[in-house]
N, C-alpha and C positions, 0 to 999 in steps of 0.2 A: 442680704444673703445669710448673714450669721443669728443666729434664735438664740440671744442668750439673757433673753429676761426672767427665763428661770432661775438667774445665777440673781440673788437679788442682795448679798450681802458681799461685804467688801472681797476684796484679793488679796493675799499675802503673800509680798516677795520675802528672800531672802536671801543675802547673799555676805558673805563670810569674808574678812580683811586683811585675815594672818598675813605680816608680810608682804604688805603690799605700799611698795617703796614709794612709789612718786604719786604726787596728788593727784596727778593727771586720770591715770585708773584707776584712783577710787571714786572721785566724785565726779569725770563726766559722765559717766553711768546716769548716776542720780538726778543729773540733771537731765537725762535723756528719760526715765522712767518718771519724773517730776513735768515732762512736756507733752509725754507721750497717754500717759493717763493716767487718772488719780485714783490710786488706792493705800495701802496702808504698807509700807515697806520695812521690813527691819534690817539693821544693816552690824552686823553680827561680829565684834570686833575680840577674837582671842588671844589672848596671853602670848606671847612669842618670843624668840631668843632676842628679837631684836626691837622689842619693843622699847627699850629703855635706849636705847641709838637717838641722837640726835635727829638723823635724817628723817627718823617716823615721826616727832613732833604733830605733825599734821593728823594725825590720826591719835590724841588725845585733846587737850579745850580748844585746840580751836577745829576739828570737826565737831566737836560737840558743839560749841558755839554756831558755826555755819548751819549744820543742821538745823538748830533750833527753828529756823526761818521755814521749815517744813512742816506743817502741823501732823504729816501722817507717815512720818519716820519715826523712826522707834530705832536708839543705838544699845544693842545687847553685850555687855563684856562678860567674859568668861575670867574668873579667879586665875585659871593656869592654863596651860597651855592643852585644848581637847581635842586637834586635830580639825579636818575637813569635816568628816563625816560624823562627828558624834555634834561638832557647832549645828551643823545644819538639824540635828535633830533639838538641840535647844531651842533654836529659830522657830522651830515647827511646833514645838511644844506652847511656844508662849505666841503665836498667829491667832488671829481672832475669826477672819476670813474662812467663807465656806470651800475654796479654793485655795492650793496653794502652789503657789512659783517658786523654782529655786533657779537662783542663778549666781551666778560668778563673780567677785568686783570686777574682772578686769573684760567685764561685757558690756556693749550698748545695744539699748532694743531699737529695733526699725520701726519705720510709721506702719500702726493699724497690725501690731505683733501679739494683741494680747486677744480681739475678740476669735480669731478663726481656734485659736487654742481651746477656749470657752464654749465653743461652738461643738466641739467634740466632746470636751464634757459632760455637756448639758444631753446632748444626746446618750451617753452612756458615762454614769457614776462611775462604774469601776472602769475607767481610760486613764490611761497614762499618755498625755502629748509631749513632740519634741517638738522645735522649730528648728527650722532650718537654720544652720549655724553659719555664721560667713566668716570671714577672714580680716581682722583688724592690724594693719604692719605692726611691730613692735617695734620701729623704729620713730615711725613718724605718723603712725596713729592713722594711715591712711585706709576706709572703710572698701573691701573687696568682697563683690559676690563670690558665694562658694563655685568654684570650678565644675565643669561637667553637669550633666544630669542629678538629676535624685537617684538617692540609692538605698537599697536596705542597710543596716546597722549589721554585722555579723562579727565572728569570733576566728582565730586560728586555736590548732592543741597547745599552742603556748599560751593563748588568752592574751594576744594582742588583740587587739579591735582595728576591725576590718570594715569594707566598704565593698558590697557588691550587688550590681544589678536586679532593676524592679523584675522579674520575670514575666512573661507576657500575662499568664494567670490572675495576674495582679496589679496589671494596668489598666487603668483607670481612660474611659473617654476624654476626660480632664484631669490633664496633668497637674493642677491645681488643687485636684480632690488630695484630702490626705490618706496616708498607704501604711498599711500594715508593715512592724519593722521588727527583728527578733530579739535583739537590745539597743541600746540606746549608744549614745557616742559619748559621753560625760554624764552631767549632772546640770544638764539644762533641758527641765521641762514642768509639768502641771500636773495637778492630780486634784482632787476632791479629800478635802482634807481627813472627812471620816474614812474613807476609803485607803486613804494614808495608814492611818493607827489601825484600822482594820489588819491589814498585813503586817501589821509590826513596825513601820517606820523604815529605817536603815537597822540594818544587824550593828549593835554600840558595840558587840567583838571588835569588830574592824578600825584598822587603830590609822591615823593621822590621814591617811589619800592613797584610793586604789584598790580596784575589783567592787566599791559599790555600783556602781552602773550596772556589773553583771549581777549584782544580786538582785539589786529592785527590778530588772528585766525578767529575769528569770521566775522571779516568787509572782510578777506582778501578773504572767503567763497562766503558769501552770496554778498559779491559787486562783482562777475563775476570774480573771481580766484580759486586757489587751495592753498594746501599745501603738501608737500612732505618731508617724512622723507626718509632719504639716508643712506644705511648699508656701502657705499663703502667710506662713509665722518668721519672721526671721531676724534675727540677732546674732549681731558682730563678735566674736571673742579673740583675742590678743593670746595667741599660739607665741609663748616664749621661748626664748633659744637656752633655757638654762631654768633650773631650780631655783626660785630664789629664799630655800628656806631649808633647814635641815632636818633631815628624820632621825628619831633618838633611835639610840643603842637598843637593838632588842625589837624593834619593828622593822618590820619591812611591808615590799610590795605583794611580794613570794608566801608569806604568810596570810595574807587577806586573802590572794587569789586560791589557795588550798583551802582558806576554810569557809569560801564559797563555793569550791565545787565540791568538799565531802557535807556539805550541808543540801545542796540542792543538785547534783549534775550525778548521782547515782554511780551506778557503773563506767561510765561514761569520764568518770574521772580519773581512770586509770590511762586515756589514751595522752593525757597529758604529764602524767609520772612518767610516760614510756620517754616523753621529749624530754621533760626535766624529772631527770631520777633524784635531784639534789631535796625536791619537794617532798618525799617520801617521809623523809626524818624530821622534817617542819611540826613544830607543834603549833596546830587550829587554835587551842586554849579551849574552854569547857562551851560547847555550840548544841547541849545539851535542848536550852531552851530555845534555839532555833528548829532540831528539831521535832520539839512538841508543837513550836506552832504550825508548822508544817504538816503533825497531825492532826491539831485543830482546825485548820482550814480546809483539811480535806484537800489537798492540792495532788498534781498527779503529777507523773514520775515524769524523768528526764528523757525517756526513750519517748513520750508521748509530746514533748515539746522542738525532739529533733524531727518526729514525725510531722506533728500538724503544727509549727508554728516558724522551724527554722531548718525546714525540706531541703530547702535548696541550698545548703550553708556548705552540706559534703561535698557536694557537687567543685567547689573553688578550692575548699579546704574537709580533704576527707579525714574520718578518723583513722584509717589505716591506709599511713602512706602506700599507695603506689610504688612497685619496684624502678629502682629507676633505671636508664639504661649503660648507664656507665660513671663510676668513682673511682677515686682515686689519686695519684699523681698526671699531670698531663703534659707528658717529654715529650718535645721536637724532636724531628728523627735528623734534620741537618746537626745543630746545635749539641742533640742531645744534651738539653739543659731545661728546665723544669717551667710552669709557669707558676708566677708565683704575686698574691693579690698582698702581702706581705701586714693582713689585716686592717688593710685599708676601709676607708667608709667612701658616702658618694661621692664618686669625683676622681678617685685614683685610679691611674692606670696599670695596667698589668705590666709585669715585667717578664723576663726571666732570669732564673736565679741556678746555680750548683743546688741538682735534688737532693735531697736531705738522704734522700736513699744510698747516693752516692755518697755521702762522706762530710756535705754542709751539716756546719755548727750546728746543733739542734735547738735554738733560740726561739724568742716567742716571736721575732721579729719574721720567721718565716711561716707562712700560711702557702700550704702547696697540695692541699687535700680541697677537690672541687668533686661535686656530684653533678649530672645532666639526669632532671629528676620528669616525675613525668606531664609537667608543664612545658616540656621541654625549652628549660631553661637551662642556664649554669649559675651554680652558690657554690661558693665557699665553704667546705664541711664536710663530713659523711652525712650519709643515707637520712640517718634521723636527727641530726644534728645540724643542719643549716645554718648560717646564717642570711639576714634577709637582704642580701644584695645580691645582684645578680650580673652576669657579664652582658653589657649593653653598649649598641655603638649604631650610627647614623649613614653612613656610608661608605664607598672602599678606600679614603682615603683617613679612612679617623683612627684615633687610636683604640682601643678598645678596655670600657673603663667599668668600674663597679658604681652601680644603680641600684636604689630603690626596686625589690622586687614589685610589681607590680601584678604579674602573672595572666595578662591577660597578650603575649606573645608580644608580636609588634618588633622593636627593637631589642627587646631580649630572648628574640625566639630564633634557636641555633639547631643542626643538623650537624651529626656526623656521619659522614658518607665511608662507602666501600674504600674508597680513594686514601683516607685516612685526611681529608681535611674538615674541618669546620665553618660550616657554609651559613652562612646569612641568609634569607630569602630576602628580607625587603632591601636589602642596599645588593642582593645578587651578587656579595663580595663573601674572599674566605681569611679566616685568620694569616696570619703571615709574621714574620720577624726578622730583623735583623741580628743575628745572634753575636758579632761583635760590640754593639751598641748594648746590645740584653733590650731590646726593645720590642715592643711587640702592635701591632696595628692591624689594619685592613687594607684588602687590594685586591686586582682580578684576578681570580682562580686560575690558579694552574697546577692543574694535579700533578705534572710531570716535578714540581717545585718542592724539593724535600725541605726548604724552611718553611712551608705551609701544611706538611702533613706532622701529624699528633698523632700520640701513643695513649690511649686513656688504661690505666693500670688494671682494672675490671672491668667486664665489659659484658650483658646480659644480651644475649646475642635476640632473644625472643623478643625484648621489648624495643629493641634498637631497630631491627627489622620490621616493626609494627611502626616506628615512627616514621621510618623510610617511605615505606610502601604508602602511609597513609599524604607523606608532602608528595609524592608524584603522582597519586590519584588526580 
């Protein structure tokens, strides 16, 4: 099935070592691209705070030693320490290959991972491919298919990277074909290596890890390319619980993701100032020469890539939030005492707590401001200010905890009625509490039950009757 004898000269992986503790994920990789097929790999090893640590040992003579038994590895060290994103253009610079791979150390490729990638290529130079990424434990290294369906690569206005559905337009007879995607999920995938330096590489502005994905998406678009995610490509990566490296003083994540959207996302950049006003006063550093290339390539504007390339992105995540239907503080009318998520993450239960309004300490340890937005969800926050959890719960007997938004309803998807309670559809249960305990759960509605009706502090009477009418249709 795959045509890729066009491609007739070698492949060039690459993949970068900063801090990467245990030998385990640097070199089963290698051994996995060493069984899986042979081409020419560089294994890109940077300067790091912890390089001189005992425990890395393993990533000075004796990987260089083990190496040696590879004749088509290539180990690249870097003088000082250059970050993710600028190694990987070292890597790139010194590849021989008409093709080139980037990937991770702490990734293993799957059998038969590299020709469907090749295969897109070969059909179109300027393609950008992903492979489908799977799930490696970080505990015990155990290899898991990615969960769910395929899905498009997408964005929120805060520039989290998101995950949503193929739209039918875009569905494929064979689910197997690979699918147009608007950015990428990391920094695992393929390119044609002229085609590479054509676009510029990675922008070298962008300093240690973070927001390149959206730039090579974004430039690799609207400068006269695609991108493509591949179901039949896939490779395992080890999703860690923790940073294992530190960012210097004077970088951040916040600074890359601004000086990729005042270099490529146009006007369009403002509806993420609007979320983070703190980005405003960020300095880009001189993105001068980013964009001249921009004029050089002739590439087209950002409104043209929300239009024909990432339509359906607003749809899940629009630029201008939807009003929502009520914020605020959310008092029990028994209790009259406050609910309160007390800036929990997933897993924590709501409580109630003395409203702040009433006369509670004003401490950071209380979080008592929730919006019902119009996913018709509940977060944590005002209006434009969320955060990403959401109030989620299973049935009438459970407690009711902060979740992972999701946004696609289900278990986080709540109703407030005339009645003043908080109803469930899928568990068909409504908020409740015991207010001497301050506890707060699920159980069978009963409107007559004033520990079950809630006070939400604003309340947009047009949008709330719009979600009403549309759950009893």
């Amino acid at each position: 099935r795959y045509c890729i004898s066009t491609l007739t000269s070698s492949v060039s992986h690459g993949k970068p070592l900063s801090d990467e503790t245990d030998s385990t994920g640097v070199l089963r990789p290698q051994w996995f691209l060493e069984e899986r097929e042979r081409n020419e790999t560089l294994l890109r090893n940077q300067d790091s705070e912890k390089f001189n640590q005992p425990k890395v040992e393993h990533l000075k003579e004796k990987l260089e030693e083990y190496m040696a038994r590879f004749a088509k590895v290539r180990i690249v060290r870097t003088k000082k320490r250059e970050g993710l994103i600028r190694t990987r253009l070292l890597g790139a610079s010194m590849a021989k290959g008409e093709v080139l791979t980037f990937l991770d150390s702490h990734c293993e490729v799957n059998v038969n991972w590299l020709p469907p990638l090749l295969n897109q290529i070969a059909l179109n130079q300027k393609t950008i491919v992903c492979p489908m990424i799977d799930v490696i434990d970080h505990n015990h290294f155990g290899y898991e298919a990615q969960a769910g369906d395929a899905m498009r690569g997408a964005f929120d206005w805060e520039m989290y990277y998101k995950r949503i559905p193929i739209p039918p337009e875009l569905q494929r007879a064979d689910p197997s074909d690979p699918f147009e995607s608007p950015v990428m999920a990391g920094g695992l995938f393929a390119v044609d290596r002229k085609w590479f330096w054509e676009l510029g590489g990675y922008d070298p502005g962008l300093e240690i890890w973070g927001g390149e994905q959206y730039e090579i998406s974004f430039k690799v678009w609207m400068c006269g390319g695609g991108m493509f995610d591949v179901p039949c490509s896939r490779v395992g990566h080890i999703y860690r619980k923790y940073v294992p490296y530190k960012v210097p003083s004077g970088t951040s994540l916040a600074r890359n993701l601004k000086r990729v959207a005042e270099t490529w996302m146009d006007e369009f950049a403002e509806y993420i100032y609007q979320r983070r006003p703190e980005y405003r006063h960020l300095s880009t550093g001189d993105i001068s020469a980013q964009k001249e290339l921009r004029k050089h390539l002739k590439c087209k504007d950002f409104k043209w890539f929300m239009t024909a390339v990432a339509w359906d992105v607003p749809k899940y995540y629009p630029p201008v939030e939807p009003p929502p239907a009520a914020w605020g503080e959310i008092r029990n009318v028994a209790a009259n005492l406050c609910v309160d998520s007390k800036h929990g993450a997933t897993g924590t239960e709501l409580r109630l707590d003395v409203c702040v309004k009433d006369g509670s300490e004003r401490t950071w340890s209380h979080e008592q401001l929730f919006t019902f937005g119009w996913r018709e969800d509940i977060r944590p926050g005002e209006p434009l200010h969320t955060r990403k959890f959401c109030f989620d719960t299973i049935s009438q007997s459970s407690p009711v905890i902060l979740y992972d938004c999701h946004g696609m309803k289900g278990n986080q998807h709540w109703s407030y009625r005339k009645d003043k309670t908080l109803f469930h559809p899928v568990s068909n249960g409504c908020i409740d509490c015991n207010p001497a305990e301050k506890k707060i759960f699920m159980n069978r509605c009963d409107p007559l039950s004033e520990t079950q009706q809630w006070i939400f502090e604003h309340i947009n009477m047009t949008v709330l009757e719009k979600f009403n009418s549309k759950g009893s249709s």
